[in-house]
C-alpha positions in Angstrom: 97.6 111.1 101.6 97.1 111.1 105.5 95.9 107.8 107.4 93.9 107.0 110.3 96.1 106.8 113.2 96.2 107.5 117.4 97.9 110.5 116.8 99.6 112.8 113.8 102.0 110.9 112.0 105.2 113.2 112.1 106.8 114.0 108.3 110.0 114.9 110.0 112.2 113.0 112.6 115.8 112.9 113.5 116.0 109.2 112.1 114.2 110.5 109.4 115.8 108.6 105.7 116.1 110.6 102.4 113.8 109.5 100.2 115.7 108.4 97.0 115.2 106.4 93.7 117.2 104.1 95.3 114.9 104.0 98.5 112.1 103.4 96.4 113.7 100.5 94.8 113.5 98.8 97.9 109.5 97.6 97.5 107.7 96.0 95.1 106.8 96.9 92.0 109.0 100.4 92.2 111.6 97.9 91.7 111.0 97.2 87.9 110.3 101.1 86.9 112.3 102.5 84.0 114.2 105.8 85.5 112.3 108.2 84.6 109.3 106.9 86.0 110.6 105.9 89.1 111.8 109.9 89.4 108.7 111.2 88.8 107.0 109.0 91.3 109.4 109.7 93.7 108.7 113.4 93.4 105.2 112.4 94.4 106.2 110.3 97.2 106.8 111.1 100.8 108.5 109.8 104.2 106.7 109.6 107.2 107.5 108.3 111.2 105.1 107.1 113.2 106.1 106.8 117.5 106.0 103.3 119.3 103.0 101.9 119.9 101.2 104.2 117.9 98.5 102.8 115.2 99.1 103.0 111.2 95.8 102.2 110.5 93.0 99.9 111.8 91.3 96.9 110.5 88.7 97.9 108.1 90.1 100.9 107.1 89.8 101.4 103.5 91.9 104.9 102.6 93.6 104.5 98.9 96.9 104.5 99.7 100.1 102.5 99.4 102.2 101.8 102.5 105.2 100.1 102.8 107.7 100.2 106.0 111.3 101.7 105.6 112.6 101.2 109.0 111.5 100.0 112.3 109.5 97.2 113.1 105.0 96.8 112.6 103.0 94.5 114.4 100.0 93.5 112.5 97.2 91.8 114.5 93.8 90.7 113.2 90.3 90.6 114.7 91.0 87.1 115.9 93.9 87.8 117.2 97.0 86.9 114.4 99.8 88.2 115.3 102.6 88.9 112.5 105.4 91.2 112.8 107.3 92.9 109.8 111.0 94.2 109.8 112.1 97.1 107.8 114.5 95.1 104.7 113.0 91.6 105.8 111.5 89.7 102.6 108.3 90.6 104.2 108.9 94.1 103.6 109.4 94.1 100.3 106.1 94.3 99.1 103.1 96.6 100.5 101.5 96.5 104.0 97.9 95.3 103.9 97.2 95.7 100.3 93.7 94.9 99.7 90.8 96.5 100.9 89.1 96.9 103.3 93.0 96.2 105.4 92.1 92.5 107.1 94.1 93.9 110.4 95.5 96.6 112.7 99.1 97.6 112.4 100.9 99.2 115.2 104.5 100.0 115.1 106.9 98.2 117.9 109.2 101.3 117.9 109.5 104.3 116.3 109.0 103.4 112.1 109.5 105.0 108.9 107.2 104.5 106.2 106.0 105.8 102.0 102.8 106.2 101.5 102.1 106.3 97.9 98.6 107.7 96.4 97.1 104.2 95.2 95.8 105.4 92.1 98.9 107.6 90.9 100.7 104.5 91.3 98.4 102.1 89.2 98.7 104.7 86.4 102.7 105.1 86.5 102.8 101.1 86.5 100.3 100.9 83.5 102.0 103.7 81.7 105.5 102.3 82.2 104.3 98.7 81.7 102.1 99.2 78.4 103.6 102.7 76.7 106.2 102.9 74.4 107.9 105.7 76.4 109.0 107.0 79.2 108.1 109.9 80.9 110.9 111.9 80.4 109.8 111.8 76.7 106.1 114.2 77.8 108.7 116.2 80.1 111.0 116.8 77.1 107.9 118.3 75.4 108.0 120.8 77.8 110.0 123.7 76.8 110.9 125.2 80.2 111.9 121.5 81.5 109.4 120.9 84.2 106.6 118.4 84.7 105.4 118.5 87.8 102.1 120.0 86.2 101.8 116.3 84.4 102.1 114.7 88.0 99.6 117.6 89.5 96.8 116.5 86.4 97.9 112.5 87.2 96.0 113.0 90.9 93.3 114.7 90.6 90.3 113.0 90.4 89.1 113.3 87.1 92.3 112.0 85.4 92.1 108.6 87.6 88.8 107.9 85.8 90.4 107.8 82.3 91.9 104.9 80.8 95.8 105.3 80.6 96.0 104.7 76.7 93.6 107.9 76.7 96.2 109.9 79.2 99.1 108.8 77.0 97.6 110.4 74.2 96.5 113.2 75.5 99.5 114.4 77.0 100.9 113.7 74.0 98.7 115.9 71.3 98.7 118.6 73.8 100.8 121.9 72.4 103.2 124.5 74.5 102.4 127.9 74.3 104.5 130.6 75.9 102.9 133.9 77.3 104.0 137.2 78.5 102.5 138.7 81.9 98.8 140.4 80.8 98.8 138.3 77.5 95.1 137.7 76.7 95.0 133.4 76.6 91.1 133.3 75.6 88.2 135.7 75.5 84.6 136.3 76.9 82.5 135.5 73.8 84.8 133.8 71.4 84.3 130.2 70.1 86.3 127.5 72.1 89.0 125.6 70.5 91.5 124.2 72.8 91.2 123.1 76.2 94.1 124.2 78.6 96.4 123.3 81.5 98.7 126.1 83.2 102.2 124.6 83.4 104.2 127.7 84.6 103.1 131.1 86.0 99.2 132.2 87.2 96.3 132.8 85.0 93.4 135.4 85.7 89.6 134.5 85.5 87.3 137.2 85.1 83.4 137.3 84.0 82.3 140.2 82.3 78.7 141.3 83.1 76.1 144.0 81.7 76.5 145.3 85.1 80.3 145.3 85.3 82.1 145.7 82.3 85.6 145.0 84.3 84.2 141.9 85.0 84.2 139.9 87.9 87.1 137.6 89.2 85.8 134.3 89.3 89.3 132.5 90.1 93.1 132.5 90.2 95.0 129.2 88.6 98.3 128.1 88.8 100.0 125.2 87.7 98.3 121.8 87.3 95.1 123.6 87.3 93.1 123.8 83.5 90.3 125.5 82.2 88.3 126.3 79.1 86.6 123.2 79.1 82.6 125.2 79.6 82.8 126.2 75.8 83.9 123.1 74.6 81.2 120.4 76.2 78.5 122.9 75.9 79.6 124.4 72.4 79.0 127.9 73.9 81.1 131.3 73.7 83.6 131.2 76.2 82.1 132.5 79.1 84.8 134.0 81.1 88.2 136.1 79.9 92.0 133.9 80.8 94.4 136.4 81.2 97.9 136.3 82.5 98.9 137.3 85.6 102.8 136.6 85.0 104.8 135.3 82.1 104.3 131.8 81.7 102.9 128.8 79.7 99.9 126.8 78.8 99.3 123.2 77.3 96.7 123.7 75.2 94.5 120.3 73.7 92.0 120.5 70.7 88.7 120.2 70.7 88.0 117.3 68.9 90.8 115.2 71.3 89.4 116.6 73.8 86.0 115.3 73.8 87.1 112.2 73.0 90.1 111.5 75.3 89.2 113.2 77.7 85.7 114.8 78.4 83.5 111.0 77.2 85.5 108.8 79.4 84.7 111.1 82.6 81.1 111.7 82.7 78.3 109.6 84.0 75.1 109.9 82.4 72.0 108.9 84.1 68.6 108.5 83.0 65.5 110.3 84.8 64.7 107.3 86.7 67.6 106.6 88.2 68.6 110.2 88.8 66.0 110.1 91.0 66.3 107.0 92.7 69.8 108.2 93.1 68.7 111.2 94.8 66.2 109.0 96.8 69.6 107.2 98.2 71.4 110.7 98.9 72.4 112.3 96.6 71.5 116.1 95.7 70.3 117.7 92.9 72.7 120.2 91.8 70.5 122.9 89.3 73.5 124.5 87.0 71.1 127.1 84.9 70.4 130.6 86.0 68.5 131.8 88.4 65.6 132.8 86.3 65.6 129.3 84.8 65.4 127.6 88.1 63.1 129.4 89.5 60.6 128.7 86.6 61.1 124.6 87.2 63.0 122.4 89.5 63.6 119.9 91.0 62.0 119.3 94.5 65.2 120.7 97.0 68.0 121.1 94.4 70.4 123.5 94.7 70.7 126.3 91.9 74.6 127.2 91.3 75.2 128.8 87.7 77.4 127.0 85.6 79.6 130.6 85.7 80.0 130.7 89.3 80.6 127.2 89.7 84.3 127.9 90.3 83.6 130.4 92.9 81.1 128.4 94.9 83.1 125.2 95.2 83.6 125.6 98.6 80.2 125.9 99.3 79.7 122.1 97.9 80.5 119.1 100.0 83.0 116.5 98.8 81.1 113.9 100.6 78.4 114.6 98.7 77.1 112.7 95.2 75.8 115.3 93.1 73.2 115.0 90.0 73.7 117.8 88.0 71.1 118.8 85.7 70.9 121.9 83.2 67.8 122.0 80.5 69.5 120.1 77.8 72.7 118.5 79.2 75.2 120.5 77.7 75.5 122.9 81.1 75.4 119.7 83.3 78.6 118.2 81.5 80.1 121.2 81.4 79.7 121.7 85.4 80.5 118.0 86.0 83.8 117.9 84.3 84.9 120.7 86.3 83.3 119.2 89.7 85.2 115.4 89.1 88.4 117.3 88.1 88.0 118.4 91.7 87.3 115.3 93.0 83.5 115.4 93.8 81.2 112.9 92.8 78.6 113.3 90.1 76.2 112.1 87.9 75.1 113.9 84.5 71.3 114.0 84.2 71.4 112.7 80.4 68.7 115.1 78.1 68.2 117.8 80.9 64.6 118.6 82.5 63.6 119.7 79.3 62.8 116.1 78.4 59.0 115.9 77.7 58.4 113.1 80.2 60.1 115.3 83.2 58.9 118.1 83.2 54.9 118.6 84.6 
């Protein structure tokens, strides 16, 4: 994660240290982290210099990120003027820089530092995991047939997966299932019944939408590892709208319906009620219209935008991640399904819970 500063931080110096376990052992908590754990954070973890007299970050800045200083020395002054200084292996340096937020000062580096940066929230769930679980990590990477799981740490920061209670990521990783595919194996298919939800942990999968107008069907996206899909079917409790082939030989982690929706789909969404969709909207937020054309264009909502559920894939760089989104659909089901995919993303949204066809919305 990248912080405000004077100028670009560089990741690569000649005094730049190897990051190691060991380095990471350094700060607190990292120091009390069974091994396994600590790897996998460190594979998550980066290095970075900053030159003299150049800011880290300013008072008031409230980026989510963890920071703590491997070599060089940081001045950190206050709006009042405080002056403290922190050495690289001082006691002071143990723990993080400026914790809480918003950060209470300015911190510029004397001479030229070192420092981690650590994604806040990856790190609250490795502690939680390793502090309440009965396992390690290395236990979910054994799972994995081809011995990888750098997909687990891909799913672990995205946005959606930051919103669910650890117990619930636990078991979820846990209950999911390995499956191995060959290059132009058939995963799911337009029209059948959804079952599993799915995470790509080696090789890419093809999306493609069949239409009357195009029976070869139109390619709605490309994923790789740490990316998922199949989730439309399941919150909607449609056909599956879209064909998952593969593109190379490769494997999936597939999860069930039924622990899907409860580990994973509930604990993400944010239903709202009419009323305070709207006052929400009032505040800035956009209406985001997720049914079909011809559906929108029968009713809507004053200025939303219409983006079919379908296409949402292919249109999210047309949305703006600054940006709080209702979503709406006619019953609810669309809406979820659209808003799962949008927080897994990292947008914001709200569900909009019963859809405009609630009697006491519509006109």
């Amino acid at each position: 994660m990248r912080h405000q500063t004077e100028t670009k931080a560089s990741a690569a110096s000649p005094m730049a240290t190897e990051l190691t376990n060991e380095v990471l052992q350094r700060f607190s908590p990292m120091d009390g982290l069974k091994h396994q754990n600590l790897v996998a954070l460190t594979k998550k973890t980066n290095i970075r210099t900053l030159d003299a007299g150049r800011t880290l970050f300013k008072a008031g800045d409230t980026k989510k990120c963890t920071l703590y200083l491997v070599s060089g020395i940081l001045e950190l002054r206050t709006d009042d003027g405080d002056l403290t200084r922190i050495e690289a292996g001082s006691k002071e340096a143990h723990t993080a820089i400026s914790p809480h937020l918003p950060r209470g000062n300015t911190a510029r580096a004397v001479d030229e530092i070192e420092y981690l940066s650590i994604d806040t929230d990856l790190l609250d769930v490795m502690l939680t995991w390793d502090q309440t679980g009965s396992y390690e990590v290395s236990e979910l990477h054994q799972r994995n047939e081809d011995g990888g799981g750098d997909w687990m740490t891909i799913l672990l920061q995205t946005k959606a997966f930051q919103q669910i209670p650890p117990a619930n990521i636990q078991a979820i990783f846990l209950r999911m299932q390995q499956v191995n595919f060959k290059s132009g194996d058939i995963v799911i298919k337009q029209g059948d019944d959804g079952d599993f939800f799915y995470a790509v942990v080696r090789g890419q999968v093809n999306v493609v939408r069949e239409t009357p107008l195009n029976k070869e069907g139109i390619r709605l996206a490309e994923l790789g590892p740490g990316d998922t899909f199949g989730e439309e079917a399941l919150i909607s409790e449609s056909k599956r709208n879209a064909t998952i082939s593969m593109l190379s030989d490769g494997s999936v982690m597939r999860l069930a319906k039924e622990d899907f929706q409860k580990l994973l789909n509930e604990p993400m969404l944010d239903w709202v009620e009419y009323a305070e969709a709207k006052q929400i909207v009032a505040d800035g937020a956009q209406w985001l219209d997720v049914r079909l054309p011809s559906e929108y264009e029968s009713h809507h909502e004053p200025d939303a935008i219409n983006v079919p559920l379908y296409f949402i894939r292919l249109k999210l760089s047309q949305l703006d991640k600054d940006v709080t989104y209702v979503i709406c659909c006619d019953t609810g089901r669309r809406s979820s399904a659209g808003a799962f995919i949008l927080n897994e993303r990292g947008f914001t949204t709200h569900v909009l819970r019963g859809g405009l066809n609630t009697t006491d919305i519509v006109e």
